[in-house]
BALOBA-1460 file (C-alpha; in Angstrom, 3 decimals):
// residues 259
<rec num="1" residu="x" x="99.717" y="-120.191" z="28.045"/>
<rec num="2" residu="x" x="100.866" y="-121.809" z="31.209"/>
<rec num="3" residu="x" x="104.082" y="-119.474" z="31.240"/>
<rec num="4" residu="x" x="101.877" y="-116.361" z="31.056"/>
<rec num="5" residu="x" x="99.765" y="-117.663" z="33.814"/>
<rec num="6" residu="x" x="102.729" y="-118.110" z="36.246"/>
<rec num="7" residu="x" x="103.493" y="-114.753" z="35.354"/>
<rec num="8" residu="x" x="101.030" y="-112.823" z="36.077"/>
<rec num="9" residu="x" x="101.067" y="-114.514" z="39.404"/>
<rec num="10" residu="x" x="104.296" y="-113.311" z="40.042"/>
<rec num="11" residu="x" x="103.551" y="-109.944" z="39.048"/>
<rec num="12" residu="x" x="100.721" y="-110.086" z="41.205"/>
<rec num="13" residu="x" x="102.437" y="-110.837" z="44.919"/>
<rec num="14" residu="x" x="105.323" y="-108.404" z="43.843"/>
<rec num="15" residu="x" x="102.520" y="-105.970" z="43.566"/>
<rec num="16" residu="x" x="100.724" y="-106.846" z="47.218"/>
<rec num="17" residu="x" x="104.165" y="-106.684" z="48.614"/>
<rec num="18" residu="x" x="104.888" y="-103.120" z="47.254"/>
<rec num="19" residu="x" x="101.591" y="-102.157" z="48.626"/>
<rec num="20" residu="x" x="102.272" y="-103.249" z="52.235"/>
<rec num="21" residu="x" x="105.714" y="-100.953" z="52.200"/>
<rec num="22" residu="x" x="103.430" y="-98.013" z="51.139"/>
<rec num="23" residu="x" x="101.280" y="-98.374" z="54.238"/>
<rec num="24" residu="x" x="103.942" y="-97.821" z="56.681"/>
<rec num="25" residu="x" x="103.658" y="-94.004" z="55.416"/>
<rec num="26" residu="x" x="100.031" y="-93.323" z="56.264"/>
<rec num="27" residu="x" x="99.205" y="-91.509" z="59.098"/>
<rec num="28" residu="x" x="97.642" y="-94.709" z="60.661"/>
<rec num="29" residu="x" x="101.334" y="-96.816" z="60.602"/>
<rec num="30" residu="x" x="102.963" y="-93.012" z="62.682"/>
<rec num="31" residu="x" x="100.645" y="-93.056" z="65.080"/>
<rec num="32" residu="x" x="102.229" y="-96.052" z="66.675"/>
<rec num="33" residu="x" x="104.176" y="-95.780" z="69.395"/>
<rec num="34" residu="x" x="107.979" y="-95.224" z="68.863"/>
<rec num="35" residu="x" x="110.054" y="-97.889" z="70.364"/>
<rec num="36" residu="x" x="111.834" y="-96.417" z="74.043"/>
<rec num="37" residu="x" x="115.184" y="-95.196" z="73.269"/>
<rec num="38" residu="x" x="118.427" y="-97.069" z="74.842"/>
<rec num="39" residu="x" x="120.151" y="-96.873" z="77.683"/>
<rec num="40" residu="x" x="122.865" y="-95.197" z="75.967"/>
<rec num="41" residu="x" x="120.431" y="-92.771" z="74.432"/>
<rec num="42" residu="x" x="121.417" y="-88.969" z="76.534"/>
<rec num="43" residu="x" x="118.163" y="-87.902" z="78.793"/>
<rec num="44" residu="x" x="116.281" y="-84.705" z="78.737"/>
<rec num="45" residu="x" x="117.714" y="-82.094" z="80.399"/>
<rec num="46" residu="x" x="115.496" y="-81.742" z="83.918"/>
<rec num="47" residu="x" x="113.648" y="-78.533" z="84.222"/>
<rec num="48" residu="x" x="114.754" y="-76.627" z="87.896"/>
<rec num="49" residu="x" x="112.141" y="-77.095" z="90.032"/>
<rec num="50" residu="x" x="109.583" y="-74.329" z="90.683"/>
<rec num="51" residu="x" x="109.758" y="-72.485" z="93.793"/>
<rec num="52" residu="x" x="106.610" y="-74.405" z="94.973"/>
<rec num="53" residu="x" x="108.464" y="-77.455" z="94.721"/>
<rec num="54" residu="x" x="110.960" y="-76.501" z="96.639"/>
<rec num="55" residu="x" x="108.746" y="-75.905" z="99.737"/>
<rec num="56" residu="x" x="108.886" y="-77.999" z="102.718"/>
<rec num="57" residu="x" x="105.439" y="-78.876" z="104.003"/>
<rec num="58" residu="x" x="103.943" y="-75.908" z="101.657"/>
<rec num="59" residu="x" x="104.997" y="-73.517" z="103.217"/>
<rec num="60" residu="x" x="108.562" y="-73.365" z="105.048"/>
<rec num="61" residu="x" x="112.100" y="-72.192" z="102.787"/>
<rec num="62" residu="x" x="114.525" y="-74.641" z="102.633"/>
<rec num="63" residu="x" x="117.522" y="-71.976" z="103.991"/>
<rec num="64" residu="x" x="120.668" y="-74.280" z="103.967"/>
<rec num="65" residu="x" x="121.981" y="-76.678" z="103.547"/>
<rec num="66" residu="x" x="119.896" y="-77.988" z="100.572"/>
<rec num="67" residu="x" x="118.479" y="-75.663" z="98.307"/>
<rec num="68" residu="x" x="115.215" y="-77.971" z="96.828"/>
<rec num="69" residu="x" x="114.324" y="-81.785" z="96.711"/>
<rec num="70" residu="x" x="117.122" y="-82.936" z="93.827"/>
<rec num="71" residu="x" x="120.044" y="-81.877" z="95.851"/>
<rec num="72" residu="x" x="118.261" y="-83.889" z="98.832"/>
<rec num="73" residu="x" x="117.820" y="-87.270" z="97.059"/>
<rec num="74" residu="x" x="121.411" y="-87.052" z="95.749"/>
<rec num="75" residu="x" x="123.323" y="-86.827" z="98.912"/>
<rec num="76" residu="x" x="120.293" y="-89.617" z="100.230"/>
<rec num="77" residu="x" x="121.912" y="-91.702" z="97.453"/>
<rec num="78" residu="x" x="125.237" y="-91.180" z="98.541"/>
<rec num="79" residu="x" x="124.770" y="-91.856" z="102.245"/>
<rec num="80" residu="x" x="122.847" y="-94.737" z="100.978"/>
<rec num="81" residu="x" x="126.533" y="-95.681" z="99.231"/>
<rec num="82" residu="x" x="129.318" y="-94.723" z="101.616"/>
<rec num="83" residu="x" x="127.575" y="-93.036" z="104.384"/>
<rec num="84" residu="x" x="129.076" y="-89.601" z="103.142"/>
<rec num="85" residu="x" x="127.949" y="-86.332" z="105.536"/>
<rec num="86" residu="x" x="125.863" y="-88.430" z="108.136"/>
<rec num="87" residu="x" x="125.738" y="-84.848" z="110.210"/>
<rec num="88" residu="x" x="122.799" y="-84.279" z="107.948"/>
<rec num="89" residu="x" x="120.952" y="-86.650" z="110.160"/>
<rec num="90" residu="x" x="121.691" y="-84.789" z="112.871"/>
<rec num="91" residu="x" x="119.680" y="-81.636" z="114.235"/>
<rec num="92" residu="x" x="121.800" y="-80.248" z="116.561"/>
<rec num="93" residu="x" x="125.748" y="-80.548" z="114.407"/>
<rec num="94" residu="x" x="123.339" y="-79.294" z="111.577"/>
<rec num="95" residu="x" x="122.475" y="-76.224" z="113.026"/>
<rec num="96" residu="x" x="125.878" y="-75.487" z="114.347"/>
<rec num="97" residu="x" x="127.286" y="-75.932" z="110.943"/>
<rec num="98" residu="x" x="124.542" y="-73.572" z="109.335"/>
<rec num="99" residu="x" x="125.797" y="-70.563" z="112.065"/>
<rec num="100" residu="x" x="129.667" y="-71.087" z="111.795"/>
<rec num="101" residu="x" x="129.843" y="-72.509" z="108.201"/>
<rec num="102" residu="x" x="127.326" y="-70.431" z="106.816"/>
<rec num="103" residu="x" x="126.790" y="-67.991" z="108.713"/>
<rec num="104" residu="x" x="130.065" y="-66.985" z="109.658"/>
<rec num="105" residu="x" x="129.789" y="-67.040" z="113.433"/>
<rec num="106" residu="x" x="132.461" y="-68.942" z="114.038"/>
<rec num="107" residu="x" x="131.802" y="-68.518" z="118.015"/>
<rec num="108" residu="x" x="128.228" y="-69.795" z="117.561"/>
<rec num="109" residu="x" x="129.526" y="-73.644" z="118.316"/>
<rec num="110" residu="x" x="127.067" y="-74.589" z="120.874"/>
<rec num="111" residu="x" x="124.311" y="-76.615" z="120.646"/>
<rec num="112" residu="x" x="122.953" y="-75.354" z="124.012"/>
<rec num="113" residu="x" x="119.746" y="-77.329" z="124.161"/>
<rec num="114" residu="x" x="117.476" y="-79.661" z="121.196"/>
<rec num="115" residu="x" x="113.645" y="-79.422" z="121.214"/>
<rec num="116" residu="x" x="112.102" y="-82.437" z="118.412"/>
<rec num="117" residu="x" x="108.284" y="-82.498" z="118.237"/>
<rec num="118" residu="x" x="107.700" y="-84.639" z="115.275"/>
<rec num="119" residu="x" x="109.223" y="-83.331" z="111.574"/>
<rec num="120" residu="x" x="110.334" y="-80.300" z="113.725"/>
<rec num="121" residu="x" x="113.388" y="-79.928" z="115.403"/>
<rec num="122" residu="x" x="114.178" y="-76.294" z="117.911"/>
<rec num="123" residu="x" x="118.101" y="-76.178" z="118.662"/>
<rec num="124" residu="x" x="119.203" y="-73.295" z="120.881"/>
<rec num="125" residu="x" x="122.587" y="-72.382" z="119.820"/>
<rec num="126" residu="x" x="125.051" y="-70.667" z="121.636"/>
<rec num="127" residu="x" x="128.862" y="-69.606" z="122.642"/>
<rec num="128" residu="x" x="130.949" y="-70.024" z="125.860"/>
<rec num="129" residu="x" x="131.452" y="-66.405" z="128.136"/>
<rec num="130" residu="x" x="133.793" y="-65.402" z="130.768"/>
<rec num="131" residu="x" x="130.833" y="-63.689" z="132.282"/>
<rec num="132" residu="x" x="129.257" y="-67.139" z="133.257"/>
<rec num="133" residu="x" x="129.738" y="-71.124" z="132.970"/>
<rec num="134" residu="x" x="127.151" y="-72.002" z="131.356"/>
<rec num="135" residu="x" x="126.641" y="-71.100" z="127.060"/>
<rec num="136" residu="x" x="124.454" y="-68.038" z="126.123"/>
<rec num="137" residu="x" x="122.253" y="-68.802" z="123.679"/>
<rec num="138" residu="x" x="122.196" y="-66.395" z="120.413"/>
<rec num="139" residu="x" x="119.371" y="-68.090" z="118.261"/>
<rec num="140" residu="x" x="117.083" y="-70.756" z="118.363"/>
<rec num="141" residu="x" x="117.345" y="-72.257" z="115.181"/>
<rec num="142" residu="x" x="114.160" y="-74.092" z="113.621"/>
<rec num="143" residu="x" x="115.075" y="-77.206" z="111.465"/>
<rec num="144" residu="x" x="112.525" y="-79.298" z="109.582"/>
<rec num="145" residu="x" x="112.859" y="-82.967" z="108.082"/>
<rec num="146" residu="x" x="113.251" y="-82.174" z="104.436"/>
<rec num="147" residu="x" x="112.362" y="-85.155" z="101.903"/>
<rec num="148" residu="x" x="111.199" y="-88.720" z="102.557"/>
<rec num="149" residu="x" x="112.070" y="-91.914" z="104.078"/>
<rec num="150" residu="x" x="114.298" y="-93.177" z="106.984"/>
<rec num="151" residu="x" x="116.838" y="-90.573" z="105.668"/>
<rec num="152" residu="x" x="115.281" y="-87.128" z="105.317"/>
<rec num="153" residu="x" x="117.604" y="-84.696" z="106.056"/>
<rec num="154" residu="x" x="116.924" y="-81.980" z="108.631"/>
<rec num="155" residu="x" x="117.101" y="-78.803" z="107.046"/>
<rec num="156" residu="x" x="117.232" y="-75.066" z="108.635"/>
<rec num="157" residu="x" x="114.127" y="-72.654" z="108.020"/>
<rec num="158" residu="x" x="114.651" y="-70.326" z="109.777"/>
<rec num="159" residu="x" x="114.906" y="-68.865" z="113.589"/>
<rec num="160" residu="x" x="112.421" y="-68.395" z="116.736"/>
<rec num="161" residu="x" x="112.850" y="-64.788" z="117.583"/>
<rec num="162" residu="x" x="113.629" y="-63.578" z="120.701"/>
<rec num="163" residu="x" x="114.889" y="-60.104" z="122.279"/>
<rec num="164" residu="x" x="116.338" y="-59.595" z="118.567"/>
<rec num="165" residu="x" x="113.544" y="-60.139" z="115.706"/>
<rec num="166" residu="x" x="113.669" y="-59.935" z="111.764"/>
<rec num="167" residu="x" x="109.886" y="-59.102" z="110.956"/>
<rec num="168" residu="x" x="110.495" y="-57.632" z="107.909"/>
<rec num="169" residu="x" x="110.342" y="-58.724" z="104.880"/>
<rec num="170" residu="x" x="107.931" y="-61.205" z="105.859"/>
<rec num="171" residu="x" x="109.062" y="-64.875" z="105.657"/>
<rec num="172" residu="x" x="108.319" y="-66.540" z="102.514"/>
<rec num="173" residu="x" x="107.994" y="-63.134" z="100.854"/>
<rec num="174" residu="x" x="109.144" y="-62.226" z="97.646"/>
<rec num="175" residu="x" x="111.593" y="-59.058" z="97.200"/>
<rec num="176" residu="x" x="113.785" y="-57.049" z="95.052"/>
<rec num="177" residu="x" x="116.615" y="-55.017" z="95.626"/>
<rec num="178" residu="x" x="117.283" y="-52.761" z="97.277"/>
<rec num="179" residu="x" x="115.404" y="-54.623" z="100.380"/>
<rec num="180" residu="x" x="113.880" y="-52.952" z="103.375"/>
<rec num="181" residu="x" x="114.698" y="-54.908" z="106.698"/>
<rec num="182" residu="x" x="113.261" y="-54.462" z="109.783"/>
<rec num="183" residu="x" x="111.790" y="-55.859" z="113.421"/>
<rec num="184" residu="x" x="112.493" y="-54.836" z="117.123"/>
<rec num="185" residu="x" x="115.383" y="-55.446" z="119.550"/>
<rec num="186" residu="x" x="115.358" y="-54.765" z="123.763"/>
<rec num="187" residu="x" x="119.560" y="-54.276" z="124.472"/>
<rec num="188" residu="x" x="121.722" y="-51.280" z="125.121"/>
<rec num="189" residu="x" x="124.340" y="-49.961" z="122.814"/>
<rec num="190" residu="x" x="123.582" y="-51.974" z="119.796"/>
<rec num="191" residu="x" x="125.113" y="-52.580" z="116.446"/>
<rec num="192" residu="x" x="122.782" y="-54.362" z="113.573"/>
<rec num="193" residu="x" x="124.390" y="-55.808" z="110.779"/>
<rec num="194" residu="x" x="122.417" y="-57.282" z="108.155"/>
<rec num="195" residu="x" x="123.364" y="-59.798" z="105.459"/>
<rec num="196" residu="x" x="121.810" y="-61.427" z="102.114"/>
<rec num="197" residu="x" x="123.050" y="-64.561" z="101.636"/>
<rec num="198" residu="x" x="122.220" y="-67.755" z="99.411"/>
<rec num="199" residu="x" x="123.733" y="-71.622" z="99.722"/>
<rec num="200" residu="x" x="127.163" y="-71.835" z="97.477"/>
<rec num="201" residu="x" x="128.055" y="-68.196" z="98.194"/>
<rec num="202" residu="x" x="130.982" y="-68.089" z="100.299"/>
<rec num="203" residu="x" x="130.394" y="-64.371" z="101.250"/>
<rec num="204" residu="x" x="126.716" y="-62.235" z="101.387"/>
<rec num="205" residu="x" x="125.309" y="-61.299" z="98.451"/>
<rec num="206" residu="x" x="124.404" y="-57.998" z="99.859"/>
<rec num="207" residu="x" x="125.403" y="-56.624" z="103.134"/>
<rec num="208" residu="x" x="124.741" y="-53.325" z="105.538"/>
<rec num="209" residu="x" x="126.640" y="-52.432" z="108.552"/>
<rec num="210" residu="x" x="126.331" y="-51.196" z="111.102"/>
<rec num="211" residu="x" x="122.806" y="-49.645" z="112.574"/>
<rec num="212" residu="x" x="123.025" y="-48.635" z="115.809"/>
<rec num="213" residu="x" x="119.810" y="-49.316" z="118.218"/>
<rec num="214" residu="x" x="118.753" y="-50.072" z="121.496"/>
<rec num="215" residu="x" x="115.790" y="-49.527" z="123.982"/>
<rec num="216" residu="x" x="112.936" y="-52.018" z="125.036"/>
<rec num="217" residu="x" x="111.518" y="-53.610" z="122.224"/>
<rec num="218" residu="x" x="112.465" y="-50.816" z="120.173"/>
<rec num="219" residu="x" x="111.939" y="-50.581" z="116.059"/>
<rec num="220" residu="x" x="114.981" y="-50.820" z="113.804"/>
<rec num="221" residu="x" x="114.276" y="-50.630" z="110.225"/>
<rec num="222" residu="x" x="117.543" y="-50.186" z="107.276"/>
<rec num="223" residu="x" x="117.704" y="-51.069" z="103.503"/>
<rec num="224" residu="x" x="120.264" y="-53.652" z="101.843"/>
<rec num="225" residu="x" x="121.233" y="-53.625" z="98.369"/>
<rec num="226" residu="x" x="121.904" y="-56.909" z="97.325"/>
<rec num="227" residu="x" x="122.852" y="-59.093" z="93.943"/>
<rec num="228" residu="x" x="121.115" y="-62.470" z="93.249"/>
<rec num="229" residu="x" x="120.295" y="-64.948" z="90.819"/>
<rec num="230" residu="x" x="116.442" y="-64.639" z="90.061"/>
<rec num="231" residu="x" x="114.478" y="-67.533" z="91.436"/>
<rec num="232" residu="x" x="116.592" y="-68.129" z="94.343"/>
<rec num="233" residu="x" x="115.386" y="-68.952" z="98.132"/>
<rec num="234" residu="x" x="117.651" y="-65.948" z="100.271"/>
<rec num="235" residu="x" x="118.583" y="-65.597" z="103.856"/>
<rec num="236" residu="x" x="117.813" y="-62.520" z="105.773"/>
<rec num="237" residu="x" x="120.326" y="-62.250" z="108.156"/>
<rec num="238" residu="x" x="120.326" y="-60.197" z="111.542"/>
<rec num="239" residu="x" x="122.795" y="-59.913" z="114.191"/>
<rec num="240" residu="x" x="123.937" y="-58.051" z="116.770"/>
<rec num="241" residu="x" x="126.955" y="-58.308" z="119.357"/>
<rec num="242" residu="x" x="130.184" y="-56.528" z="120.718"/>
<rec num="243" residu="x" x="129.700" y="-56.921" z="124.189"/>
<rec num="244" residu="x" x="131.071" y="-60.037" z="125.370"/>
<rec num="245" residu="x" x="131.180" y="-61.879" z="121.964"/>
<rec num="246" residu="x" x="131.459" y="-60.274" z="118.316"/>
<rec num="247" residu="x" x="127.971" y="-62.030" z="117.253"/>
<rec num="248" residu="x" x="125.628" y="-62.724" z="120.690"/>
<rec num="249" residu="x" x="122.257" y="-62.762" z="119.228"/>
<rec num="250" residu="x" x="120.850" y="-63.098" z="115.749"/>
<rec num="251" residu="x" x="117.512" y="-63.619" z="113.399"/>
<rec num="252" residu="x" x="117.441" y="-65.166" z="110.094"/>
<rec num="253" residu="x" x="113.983" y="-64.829" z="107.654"/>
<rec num="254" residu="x" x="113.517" y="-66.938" z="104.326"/>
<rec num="255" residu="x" x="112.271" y="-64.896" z="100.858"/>
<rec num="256" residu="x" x="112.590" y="-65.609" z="97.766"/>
<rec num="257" residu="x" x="113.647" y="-63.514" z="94.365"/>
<rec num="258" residu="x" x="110.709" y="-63.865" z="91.212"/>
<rec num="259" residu="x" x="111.701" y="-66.126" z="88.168"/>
């Protein structure tokens, strides 16, 4: 009798113990949370951000050089590191590298004069002219702090119009192809050529040459075929020269293609 006592004891606890394995299958045991993956684990691939995200105070196009907020905390992590591209930092060498590196107006090297009022930055570029000693100015470009801390970036948004203005599209717009550009212009014997172009493209994505115009603050209007990635941030380029310097005056708008 006291051998089948001890064994139905032990029959009993192997049964509680099979029961407690069988609750790890009810709904109750998977609605705990899973345990964080490791290190080594690979992460999710990031979304792009939205072109709302990419806006600098809400409402300004980040033109060049950074195209949205990622790109501007990775080179803050590598100045941070080696002090790699400290131009960025700069208002006035940034500008001058968006018109000659960017641009393509390789004349365009001076920064004539720098206006900051806060997160804002006004730098009137220009080139050097037998006519005079002192720089003409072509553009004055508008630059904006882009990101946070000690190192934001200054990035261009676009220009301050002048005798030369791109109107048309409006900035922050969004377009298709082919693209109607327009605005006004006060010169004599003028020649407009306009350019689509986006950050990593060495050449326009879409180019017209040349309009001829003139007057006092006279209309120009033309149309530009152009070939883009949707959801990119564009620039609108206008310029205008062949007097005393192949580019001596130009206008640059922000727009954007749909997702």
């Amino acid at each position: 009798m006291r051998v089948l006592v001890r064994a139905l004891s032990l029959l009993a606890v192997l049964g509680a113990g099979l029961a407690g394995c069988g609750e790890a299958d009810t709904p109750r045991a998977r609605a705990t949370p899973p345990t964080a993956p490791s290190a080594a684990a690979p992460s999710t691939p990031q979304a792009p951000p939205t072109p709302r995200e990419t806006l600098i105070a809400g409402h300004y196009r980040p033109l060049w050089p950074f195209s949205g907020p990622g790109e501007v905390a990775a080179w803050q992590r590598a100045y941070q590191a080696d002090g790699r591209e400290a131009w960025h930092l700069d208002a006035a060498r940034t500008a001058i590298a968006f018109t000659r590196d960017f641009l393509g107006f390789t004349e365009i090297d001076q920064a004539v004069k720098t206006v900051r009022d806060g997160e804002h930055a006004r730098v009137h570029v220009g080139f050097r002219s037998e006519e005079g000693p002192r720089p003409l100015v072509a553009a004055v470009v508008h630059l904006m702090r882009y990101g946070s801390g000690r190192n934001a970036p200054w990035e261009v948004v676009g220009t301050d119009d002048t005798t030369l203005t791109l109107t048309k599209p409006g900035y922050g717009a969004t377009v298709g192809s082919p693209l109607t550009v327009g605005g006004r212009i006060t010169g004599v014997d003028e020649s407009i050529r306009i350019e689509v172009r986006h950050p990593g493209s060495a050449t326009p994505v879409g180019e017209r040459c040349c309009l001829g115009a003139g007057g006092e603050n006279a209309a120009w209007s033309a149309k530009v075929s152009f070939t883009a990635e949707p959801g990119r941030t564009l620039t609108v380029v206008a310029s205008t020269g062949g007097h005393v310097a192949a580019v001596e005056r130009f206008a640059v708008t922000g727009v954007s293609l749909p997702s």
